[in-house]
C-alpha positions, 0 to 999 in steps of 0.5 A: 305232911305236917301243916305249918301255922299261925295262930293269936291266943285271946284269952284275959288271964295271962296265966291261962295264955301262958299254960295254952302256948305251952301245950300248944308247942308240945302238941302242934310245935309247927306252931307259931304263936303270932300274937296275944289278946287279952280282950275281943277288940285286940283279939279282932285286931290282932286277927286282921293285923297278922292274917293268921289261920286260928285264934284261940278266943276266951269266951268271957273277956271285957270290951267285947266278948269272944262271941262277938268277936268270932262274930265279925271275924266268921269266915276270916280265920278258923275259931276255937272258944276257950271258956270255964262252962260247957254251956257256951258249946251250943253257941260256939257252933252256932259261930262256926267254931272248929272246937271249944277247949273247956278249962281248966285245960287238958292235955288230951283234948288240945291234941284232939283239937290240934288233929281236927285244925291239921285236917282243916288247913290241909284241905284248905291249902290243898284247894288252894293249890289247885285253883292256883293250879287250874288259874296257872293252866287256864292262862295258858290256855288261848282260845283257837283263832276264829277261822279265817272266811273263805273267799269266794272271790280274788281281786286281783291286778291285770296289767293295770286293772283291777279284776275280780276272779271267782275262786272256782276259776283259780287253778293255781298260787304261785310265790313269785317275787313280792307277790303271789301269782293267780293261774285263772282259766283265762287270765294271769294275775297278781295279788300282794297276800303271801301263800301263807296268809291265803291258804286258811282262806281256801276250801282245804277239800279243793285247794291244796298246798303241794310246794311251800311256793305253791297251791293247785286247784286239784280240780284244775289238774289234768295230769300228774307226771311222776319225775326220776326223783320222786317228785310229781309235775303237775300239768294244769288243764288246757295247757296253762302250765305245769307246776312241781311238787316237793318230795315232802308233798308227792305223796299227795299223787302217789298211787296207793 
């Protein structure tokens, strides 16, 4: 994969510019030239003006040099000095430079430094895609709702009073109309929670679901009665009524 990029060329020679942009095009042809600088200030302006990935800066131009340059840009785009003396090497790095190409310029070495700034923008974007990545997951991503607190207790309606029946005396839900029905020990009651609503409020090890309009206490079954269709009815203790399952829930009483 051949990285595209762009890049600003600061140099205050203009024939120094001219012969660099047509290495440039025959080592790197991806490239584009973006903009030209012939000082630091405009190479520091022409940088942040075009957000481009590398800027080739002359090391010696008036103004502002290209060391004081690539000082206020460190960080913001990837460096590479140009400059007549291999002194100014030792410096360059100090700056974080990627490379320094010497001049006069040689073909071989600006193809060596176009391999090095390839490698760099390959890893780069490849990190960028993948925390692009990891946000594109994490917001889908939700955290699991907090469970619902269990209920200890039923406030229910009897007739026309309002009465509190310990979940331990529940032996069933039952769907009716509008409502859902209570089957307490002693007591017949209504409340206005939907079954749907009710069920993560129960104790799953002892309440369970056996008909999408119904929930039994197994603790209130006394007996569970296999019917012709595979279905089972289920008789609540001390005569308070039976209550049938769906197919898709007899296995909940099939014997292994």
């Amino acid at each position: 994969m051949t990285p595209t990029c762009t890049a600003v060329i600061a140099d205050d020679e203009p024939w120094l510019r001219a012969d660099l942009r047509e290495q440039l095009a025959i080592s790197w042809p991806e490239l584009t030239i973006v903009a030209e600088a012939t000082d630091g200030i405009e190479a520091v302006h022409a940088v942040q003006r075009t957000g481009c990935d590398v800027v080739f800066l002359d090391v010696q131009m008036p103004r502002m040099t290209g060391l004081d340059a690539a000082a206020q840009l460190k960080g913001a785009v990837d460096i590479v000095f140009l400059t007549a003396y291999d002194q100014y090497a030792l410096n360059a790095f100090t700056h974080r430079a990627v490379d320094y190409l010497l001049k006069p310029l040689d073909p071989e070495r600006i193809a060596d430094t176009v391999a090095r700034l390839r490698v760099r923008l390959l890893e780069r974007r490849f990190a960028s895609d993948v925390a692009r990545q990891l946000r594109e997951i994490a917001s889908t991503v939700r955290a699991p709702a907090a469970a619902a607190p269990r209920q200890d207790w039923i406030k229910a309606v009897v007739g026309t009073a309002t009465r509190l029946i310990p979940m331990a005396d529940v032996m069933a839900f039952r769907a009716v109309t509008g409502y859902t029905e209570v089957l307490a020990n002693d007591v017949d009651a209504l409340i206005r929670t939907p079954l749907r609503d009710l069920l993560p409020r129960l104790d799953p090890a002892v309440f369970v679901q056996v008909h999408r309009n119904a929930i039994v206490n197994l603790n209130a079954v006394a007996v569970a009665r296999k019917l012709p269709d595979g279905r089972y009815a289920i008789d609540l203790r001390n005569g308070r009524g039976s209550i049938e399952t769906s197919r898709s829930r007899a296995g909940l009483f099939r014997e292994d």
